[in-house]
C-alpha positions in Angstrom: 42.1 -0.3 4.5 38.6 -1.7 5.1 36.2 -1.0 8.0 37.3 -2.5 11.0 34.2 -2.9 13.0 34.1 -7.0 13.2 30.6 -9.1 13.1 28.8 -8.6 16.1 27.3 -12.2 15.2 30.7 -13.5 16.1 31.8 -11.7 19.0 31.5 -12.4 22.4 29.5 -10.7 25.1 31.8 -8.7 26.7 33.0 -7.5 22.9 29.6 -6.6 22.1 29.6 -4.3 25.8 32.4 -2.7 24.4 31.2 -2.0 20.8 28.0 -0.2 22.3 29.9 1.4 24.9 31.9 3.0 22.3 28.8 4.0 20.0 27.4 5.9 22.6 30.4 7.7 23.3 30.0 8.7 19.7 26.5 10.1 20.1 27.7 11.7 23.0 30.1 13.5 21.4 27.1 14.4 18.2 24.6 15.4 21.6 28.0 18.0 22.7 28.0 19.5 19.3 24.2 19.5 18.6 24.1 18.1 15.7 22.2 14.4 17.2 19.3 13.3 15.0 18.5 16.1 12.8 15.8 15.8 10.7 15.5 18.2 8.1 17.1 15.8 5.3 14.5 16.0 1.5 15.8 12.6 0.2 14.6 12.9 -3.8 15.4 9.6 -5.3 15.6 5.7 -3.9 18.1 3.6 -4.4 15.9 0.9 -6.4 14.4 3.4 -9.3 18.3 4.7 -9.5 19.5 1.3 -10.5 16.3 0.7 -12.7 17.0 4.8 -14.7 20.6 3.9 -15.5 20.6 0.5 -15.9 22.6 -0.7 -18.5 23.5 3.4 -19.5 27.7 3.9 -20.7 29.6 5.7 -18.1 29.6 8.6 -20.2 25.6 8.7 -20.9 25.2 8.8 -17.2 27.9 11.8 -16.8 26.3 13.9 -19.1 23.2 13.3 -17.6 24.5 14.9 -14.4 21.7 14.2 -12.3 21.8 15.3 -8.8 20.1 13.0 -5.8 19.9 13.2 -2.6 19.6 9.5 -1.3 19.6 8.2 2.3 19.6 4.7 3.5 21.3 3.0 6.5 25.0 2.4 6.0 25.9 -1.9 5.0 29.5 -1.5 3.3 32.1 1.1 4.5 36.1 0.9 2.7 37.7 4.0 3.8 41.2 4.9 1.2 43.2 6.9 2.9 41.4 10.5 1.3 38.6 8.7 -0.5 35.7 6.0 0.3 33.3 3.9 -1.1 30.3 2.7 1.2 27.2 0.8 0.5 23.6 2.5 1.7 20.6 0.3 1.6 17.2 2.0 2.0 13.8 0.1 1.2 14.0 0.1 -2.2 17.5 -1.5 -2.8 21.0 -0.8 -2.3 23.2 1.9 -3.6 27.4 2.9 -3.7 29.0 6.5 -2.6 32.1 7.4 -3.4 33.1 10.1 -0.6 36.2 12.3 -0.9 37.9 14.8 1.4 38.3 17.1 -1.3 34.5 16.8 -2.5 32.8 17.0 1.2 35.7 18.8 3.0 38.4 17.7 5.7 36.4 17.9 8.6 33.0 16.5 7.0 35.5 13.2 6.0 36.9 13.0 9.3 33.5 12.6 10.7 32.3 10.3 8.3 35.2 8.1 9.4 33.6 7.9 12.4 30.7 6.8 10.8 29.7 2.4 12.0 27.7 0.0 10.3 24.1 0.4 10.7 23.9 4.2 10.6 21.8 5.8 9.1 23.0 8.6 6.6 22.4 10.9 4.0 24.0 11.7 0.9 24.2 14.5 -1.9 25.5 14.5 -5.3 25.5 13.5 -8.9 25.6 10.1 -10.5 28.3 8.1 -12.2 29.9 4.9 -13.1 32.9 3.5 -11.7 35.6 2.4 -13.6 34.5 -1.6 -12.3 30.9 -0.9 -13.4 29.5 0.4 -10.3 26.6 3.0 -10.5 27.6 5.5 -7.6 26.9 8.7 -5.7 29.8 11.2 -5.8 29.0 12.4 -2.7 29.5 16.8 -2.3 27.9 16.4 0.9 27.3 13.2 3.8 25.6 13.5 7.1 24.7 10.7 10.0 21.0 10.8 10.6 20.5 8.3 13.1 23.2 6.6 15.3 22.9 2.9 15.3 23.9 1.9 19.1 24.0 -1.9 18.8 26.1 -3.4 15.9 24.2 -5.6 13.2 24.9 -9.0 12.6 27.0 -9.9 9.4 25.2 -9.0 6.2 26.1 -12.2 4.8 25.3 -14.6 7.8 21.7 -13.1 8.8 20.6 -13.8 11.8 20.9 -17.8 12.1 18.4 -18.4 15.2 15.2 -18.2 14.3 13.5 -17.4 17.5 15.9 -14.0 17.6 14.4 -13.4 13.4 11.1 -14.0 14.4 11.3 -11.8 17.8 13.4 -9.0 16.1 12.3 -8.8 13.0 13.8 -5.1 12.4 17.1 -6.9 12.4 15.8 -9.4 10.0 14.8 -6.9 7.7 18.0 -5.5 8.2 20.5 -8.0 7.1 18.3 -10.7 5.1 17.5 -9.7 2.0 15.3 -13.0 1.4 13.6 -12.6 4.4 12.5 -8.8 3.3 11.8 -10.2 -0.5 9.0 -12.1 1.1 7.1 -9.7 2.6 7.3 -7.2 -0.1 5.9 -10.3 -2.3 2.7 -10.5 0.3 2.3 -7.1 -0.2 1.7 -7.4 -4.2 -0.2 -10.4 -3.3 -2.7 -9.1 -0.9 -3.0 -5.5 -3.7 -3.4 -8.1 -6.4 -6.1 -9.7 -4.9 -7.9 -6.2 -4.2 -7.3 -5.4 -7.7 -8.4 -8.6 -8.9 -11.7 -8.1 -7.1 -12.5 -4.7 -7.5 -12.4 -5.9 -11.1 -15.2 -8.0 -11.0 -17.5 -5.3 -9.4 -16.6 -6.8 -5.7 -16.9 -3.6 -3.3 -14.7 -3.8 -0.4 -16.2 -3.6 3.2 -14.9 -3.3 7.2 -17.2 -5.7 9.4 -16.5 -5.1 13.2 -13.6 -7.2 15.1 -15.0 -7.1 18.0 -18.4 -9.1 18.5 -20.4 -9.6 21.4 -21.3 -13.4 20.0 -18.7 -15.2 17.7 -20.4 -16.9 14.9 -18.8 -17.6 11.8 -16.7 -20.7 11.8 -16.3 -23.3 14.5 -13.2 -22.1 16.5 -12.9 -21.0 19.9 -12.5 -17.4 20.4 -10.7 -14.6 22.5 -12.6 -12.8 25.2 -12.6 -9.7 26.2 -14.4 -7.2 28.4 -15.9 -3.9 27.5 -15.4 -1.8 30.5 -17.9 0.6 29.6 -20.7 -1.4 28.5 -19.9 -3.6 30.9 -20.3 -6.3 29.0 -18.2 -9.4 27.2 -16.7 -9.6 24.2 -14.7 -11.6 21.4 -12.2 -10.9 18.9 -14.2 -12.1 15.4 -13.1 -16.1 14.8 -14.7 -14.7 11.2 -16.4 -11.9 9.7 -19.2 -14.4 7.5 -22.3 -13.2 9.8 -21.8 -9.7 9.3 -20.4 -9.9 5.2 -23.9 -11.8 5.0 -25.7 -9.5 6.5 -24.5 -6.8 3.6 -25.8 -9.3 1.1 -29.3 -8.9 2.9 -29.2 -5.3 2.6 -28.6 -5.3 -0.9 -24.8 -5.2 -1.2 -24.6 -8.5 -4.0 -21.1 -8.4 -4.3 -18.4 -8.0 -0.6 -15.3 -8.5 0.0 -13.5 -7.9 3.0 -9.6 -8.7 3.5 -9.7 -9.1 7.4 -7.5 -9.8 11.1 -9.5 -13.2 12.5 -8.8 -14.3 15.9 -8.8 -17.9 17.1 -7.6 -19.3 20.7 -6.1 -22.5 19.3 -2.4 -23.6 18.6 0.4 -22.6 17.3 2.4 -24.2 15.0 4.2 -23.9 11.5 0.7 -23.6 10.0 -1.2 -21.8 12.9 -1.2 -18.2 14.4 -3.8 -16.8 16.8 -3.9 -14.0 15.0 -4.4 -14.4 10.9 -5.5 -12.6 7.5 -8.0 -13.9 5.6 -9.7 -12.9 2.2 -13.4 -13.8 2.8 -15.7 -12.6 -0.3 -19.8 -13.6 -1.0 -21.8 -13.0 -4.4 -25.2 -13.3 -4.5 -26.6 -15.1 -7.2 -23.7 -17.2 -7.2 -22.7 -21.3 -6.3 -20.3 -23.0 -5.3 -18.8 -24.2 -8.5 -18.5 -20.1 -9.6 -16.6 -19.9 -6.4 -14.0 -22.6 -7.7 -14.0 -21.3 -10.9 -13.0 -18.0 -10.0 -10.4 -19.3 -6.8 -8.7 -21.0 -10.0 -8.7 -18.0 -12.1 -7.2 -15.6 -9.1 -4.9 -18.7 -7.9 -3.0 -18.8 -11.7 -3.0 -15.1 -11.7 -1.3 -14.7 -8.5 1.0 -17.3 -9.6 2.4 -15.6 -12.1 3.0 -12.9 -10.0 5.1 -14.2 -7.9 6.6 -16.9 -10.5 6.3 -15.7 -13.8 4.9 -19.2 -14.6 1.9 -21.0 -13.5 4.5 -23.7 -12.8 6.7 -23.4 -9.5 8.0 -25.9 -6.8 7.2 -25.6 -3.1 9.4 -27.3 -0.7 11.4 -28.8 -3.7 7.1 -30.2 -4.6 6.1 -29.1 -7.9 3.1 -27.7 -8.1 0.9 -26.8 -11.0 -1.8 -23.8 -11.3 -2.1 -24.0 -15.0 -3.9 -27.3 -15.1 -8.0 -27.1 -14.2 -7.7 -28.5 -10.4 -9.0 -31.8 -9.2 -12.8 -31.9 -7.7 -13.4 -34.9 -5.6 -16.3 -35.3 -3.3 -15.3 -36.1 0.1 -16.6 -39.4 0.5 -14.7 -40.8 -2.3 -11.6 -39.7 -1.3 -12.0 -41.7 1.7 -13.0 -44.5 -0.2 -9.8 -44.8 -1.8 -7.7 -44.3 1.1 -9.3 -47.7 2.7 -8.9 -50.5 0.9 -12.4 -52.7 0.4 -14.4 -49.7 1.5 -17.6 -49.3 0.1 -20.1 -46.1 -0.8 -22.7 -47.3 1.8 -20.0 -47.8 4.8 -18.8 -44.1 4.2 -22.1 -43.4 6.1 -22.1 -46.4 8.4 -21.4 -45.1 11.9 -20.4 -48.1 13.8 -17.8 -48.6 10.4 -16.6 -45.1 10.9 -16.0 -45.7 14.6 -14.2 -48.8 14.0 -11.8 -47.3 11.4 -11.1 -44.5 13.2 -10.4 -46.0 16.7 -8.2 -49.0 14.5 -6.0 -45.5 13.7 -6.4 -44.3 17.3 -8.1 -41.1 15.8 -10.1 -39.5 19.2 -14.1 -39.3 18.5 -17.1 -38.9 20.8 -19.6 -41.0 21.4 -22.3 -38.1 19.8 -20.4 -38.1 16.6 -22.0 -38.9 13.5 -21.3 -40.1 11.1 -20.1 -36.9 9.1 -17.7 -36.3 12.1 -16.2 -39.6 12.0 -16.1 -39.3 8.1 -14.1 -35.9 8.4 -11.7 -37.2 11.2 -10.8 -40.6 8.7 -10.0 -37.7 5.6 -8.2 -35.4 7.8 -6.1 -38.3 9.1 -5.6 -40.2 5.8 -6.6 -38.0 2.8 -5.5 -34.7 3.7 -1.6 -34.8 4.0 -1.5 -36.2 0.6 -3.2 -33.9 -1.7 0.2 -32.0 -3.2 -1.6 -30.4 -6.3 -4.5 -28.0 -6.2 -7.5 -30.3 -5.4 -11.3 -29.2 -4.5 -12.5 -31.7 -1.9 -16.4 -31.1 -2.4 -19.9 -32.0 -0.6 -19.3 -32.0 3.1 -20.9 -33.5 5.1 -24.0 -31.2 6.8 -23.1 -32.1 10.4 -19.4 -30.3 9.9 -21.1 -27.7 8.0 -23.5 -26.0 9.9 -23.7 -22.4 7.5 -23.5 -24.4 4.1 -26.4 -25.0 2.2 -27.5 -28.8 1.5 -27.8 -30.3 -1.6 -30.9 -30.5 -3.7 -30.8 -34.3 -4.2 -29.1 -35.3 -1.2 -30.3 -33.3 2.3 -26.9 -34.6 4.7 -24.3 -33.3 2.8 -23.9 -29.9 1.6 -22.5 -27.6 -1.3 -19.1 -26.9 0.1 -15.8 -27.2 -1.0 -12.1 -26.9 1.1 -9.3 -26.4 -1.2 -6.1 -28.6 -0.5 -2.7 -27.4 -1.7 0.5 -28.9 -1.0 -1.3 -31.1 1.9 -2.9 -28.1 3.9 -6.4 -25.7 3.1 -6.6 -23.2 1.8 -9.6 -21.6 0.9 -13.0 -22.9 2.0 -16.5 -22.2 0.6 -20.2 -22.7 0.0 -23.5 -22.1 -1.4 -24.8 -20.3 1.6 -27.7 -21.1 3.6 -30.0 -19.0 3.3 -33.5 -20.4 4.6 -33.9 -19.0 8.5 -36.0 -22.2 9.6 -33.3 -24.0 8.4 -30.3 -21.9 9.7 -32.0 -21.4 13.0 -32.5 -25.4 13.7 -28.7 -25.8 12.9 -27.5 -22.3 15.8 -30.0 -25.1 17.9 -27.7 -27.9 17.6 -24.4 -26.5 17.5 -25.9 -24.7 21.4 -26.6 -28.3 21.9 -22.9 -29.2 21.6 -21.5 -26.4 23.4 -23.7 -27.3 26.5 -21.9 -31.0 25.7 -18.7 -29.1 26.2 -17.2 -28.7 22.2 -15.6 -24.9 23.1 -15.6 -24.5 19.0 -19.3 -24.9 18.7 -21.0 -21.6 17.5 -23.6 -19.9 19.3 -27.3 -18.8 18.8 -27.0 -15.3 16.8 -30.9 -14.2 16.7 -30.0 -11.0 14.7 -28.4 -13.2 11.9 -31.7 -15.0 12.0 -33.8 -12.4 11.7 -32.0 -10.6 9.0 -32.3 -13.8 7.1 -35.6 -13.5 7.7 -36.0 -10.3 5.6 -34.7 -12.3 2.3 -31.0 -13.0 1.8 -30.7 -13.8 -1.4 -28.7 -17.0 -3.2 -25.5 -16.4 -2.7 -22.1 -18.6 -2.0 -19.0 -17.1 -0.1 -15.2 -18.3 0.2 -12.6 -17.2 3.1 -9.1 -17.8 1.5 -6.0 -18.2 3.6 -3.9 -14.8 3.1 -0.8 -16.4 5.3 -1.0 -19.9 3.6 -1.3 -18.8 0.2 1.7 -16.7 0.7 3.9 -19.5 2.1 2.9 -21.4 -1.2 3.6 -18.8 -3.1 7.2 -17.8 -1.3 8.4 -20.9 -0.9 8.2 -20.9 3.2 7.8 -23.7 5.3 6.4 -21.7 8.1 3.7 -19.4 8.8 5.8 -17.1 10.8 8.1 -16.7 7.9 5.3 -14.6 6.3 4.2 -12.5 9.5 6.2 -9.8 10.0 5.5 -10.3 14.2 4.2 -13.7 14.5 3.0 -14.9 18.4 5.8 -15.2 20.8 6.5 -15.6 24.3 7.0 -12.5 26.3 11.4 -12.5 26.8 12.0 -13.4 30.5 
């Protein structure tokens, strides 16, 4: 006979009460006898490098091996036979069968193991073998429960269907969805690739502070806090730019820093408050190095995940072998309006007239380099599918970027577009404190005008400019996006393990 414990995704309330009510009576029992939530268990192999050792190895190779485990892992599968069982464990690694007999473990070890529901947690000793179907096993000498599961899981093969419940118990998800666990171990090669990669190229990894008491960095609007005893206001970092920069002053040419930014905005499929980010800066570096090398650590981590610097996203293909696009920013606005020229891409009262045509919100302060951006991040933007570098930004939008030699309003800065979203965005850095300082002026200027994402006046950054930072260009590269690419998810909580969510009524 099979296990009879049913689904608890299909039963109803009152079925569930009674399931639970039932576990506990079981751990009761365990709390009686003493023997509730031991923990002196030595597990010496996983289920994953078992598998991997004797895979494709003749029944007989792997008997004469005799090699003893002792493997633990939380119980999926349970057919009980009369005097002998199979079950299914499944630990981090993988899963793994054990055959359990009463002659093996003894009549009243099987008799409690009987007992045993899905979702506990158990141990198991013994030797190795194949089945007569094929199936690598444990023949168990010796099984114990470890940790009594008191709610019943959801069926292994259904998952947890509502995504709110996924997203807000994510242990569960873990649990029963082996796609859902696939990704994140997948995020976790990513983000040790990436360290690898740079640590390669003589990058030194650094910690900046996450707690600042002005937020400079990008133009976002931050969390504030309140430091009780220095009595004084803070905010989680919107980035950690001022302070990576600051290394680069004090000699540090080469900084990376894989980091937790903070920003008060939305949320959506593409927004979290709380996100990683990869931001790195190399001094006697430009802009064009940083796209070289984003292209270079882009293919790589490709092939990570893909095996091929070809994949699809979203059924999308997408391409990392071939060089990506570069196109300036003005000209892809160009060729999303018909009949537009070069000189209207700077014409204000043009700009206002095509965006309000497109009901796109502006104020009446904008520039032109506002009302440029708002026309390529209503018309341009969505429709970049393959890797494309949209360069020279415009100076007003970029108020850390360092302009252009032959052309002082826009700037030597690049966003990168992938499958219709950014990201990574970079710059040859500004570095000239005159220059830096008049810029902190203005963007003060718009926060008094009421822009919330406006950055502030940071004097120290100023004045450790003014000690002699030298050329350099930095990059901040979306951890979370670049995994959804990369994973084949449509939403940015599908690659946090505990993305935002309302507190449960």
């Amino acid at each position: 006979m099979t296990d009879a414990t049913p689904a608890s995704a299909a039963l109803p309330p009152h079925d569930l009460n009674q399931l639970e009510a039932e576990r506990r009576g079981k751990l009761k029992r365990l709390r009686e006898a003493g023997i509730a939530y031991p923990n002196d268990v030595q597990v010496t192999d996983f289920a994953g490098d078992l598998q991997t050792e004797f895979d494709g190895a003749a029944a007989e190779t792997i008997a004469a091996a005799a090699k003893s485990v002792t493997v633990a892992g939380r119980l999926m599968l349970k057919r009980i036979m009369g005097k002998a069982s199979f079950v299914t464990i499944q630990d981090y690694t993988g899963e793994l069968q054990l055959f359990v007999r009463t002659n093996d473990v003894g009549d009243a070890s099987y008799a409690a193991f009987k007992t045993f529901d899905l979702g506990d947690i158990v141990s198991a000793t013994g030797t190795m073998f194949r089945t007569k179907t094929g199936e690598l096993s444990v023949h168990s000498v010796e099984i114990r429960l470890l940790s009594k599961a008191l709610r019943p899981l959801p069926d292994k093969f259904l998952g947890l269907s509502d995504l709110e419940t996924r997203y807000r118990q994510r242990y569960v998800d873990l649990i029963v969805s082996p796609d859902s666990r696939a990704v994140f171990v997948m995020r976790s090669k990513i983000i040790s690739h990436i360290r690898r990669f740079m640590d390669a190229r003589r990058f030194m990894e650094v910690e900046t502070p996450m707690m600042h008491y002005i937020p400079g960095g990008a133009t976002a609007r931050p969390f504030k806090t309140h430091h009780n005893a220095l009595s004084m206001d803070m905010y989680l970092r919107v980035a950690p730019e001022l302070y990576l920069k600051r290394l680069t002053v004090g000699g540090f040419d080469r900084v990376y820093e894989i980091n937790r930014n903070f920003r008060n905005e939305g949320v959506s499929t593409r927004h979290n408050p709380e996100f990683t980010m990869m931001e790195f800066y190399w001094a006697y570096a430009r802009y064009t190095d940083l796209m070289d090398i984003t292209e270079e650590l882009l293919r790589e981590l490709a092939l990570l995940a893909h095996g091929n610097t070809a994949f699809t996203y979203q059924s999308q293909p997408l391409d990392f072998g071939a060089a990506f696009a570069r196109v300036r920013l003005e000209d892809s606005v160009q060729a999303a309006i018909p009949g537009m020229t070069s000189e209207q891409c700077r014409d204000i009262e043009f700009l206002r007239s095509q965006c309000s045509a497109r009901k796109i919100k502006f104020n009446a302060a904008d520039g032109w380099g506002r009302l440029l951006l708002a026309l390529f991040e209503e018309l341009v933007e969505a429709n970049l599918q393959q890797p494309t570098f949209i360069t020279h930004y415009p100076m007003e939008v970029s108020p850390l970027s360092r302009r252009c030699d032959d052309d002082g309003e826009i700037t030597d800065r690049f966003e990168l577009f992938i499958a219709g979203r950014e990201i990574a965005n970079g710059f040859s850095e500004l570095n000239d404190p005159e220059d830096q300082a008049q810029r902190f002026h203005a963007q003060v200027a718009e926060k008094d005008a009421g822009n919330d994402e406006a950055m502030h006046f940071d004097s120290d950054y100023i004045r450790a400019l003014e000690y002699g930072m030298p050329p350099t260009a930095g990059e901040g590269i979306g951890i979370d996006r670049l995994v959804m690419l990369l994973t084949d998810c449509s939403s940015i909580r599908d690659v946090l393990l505990f993305p935002y969510m309302r507190p449960e009524s």
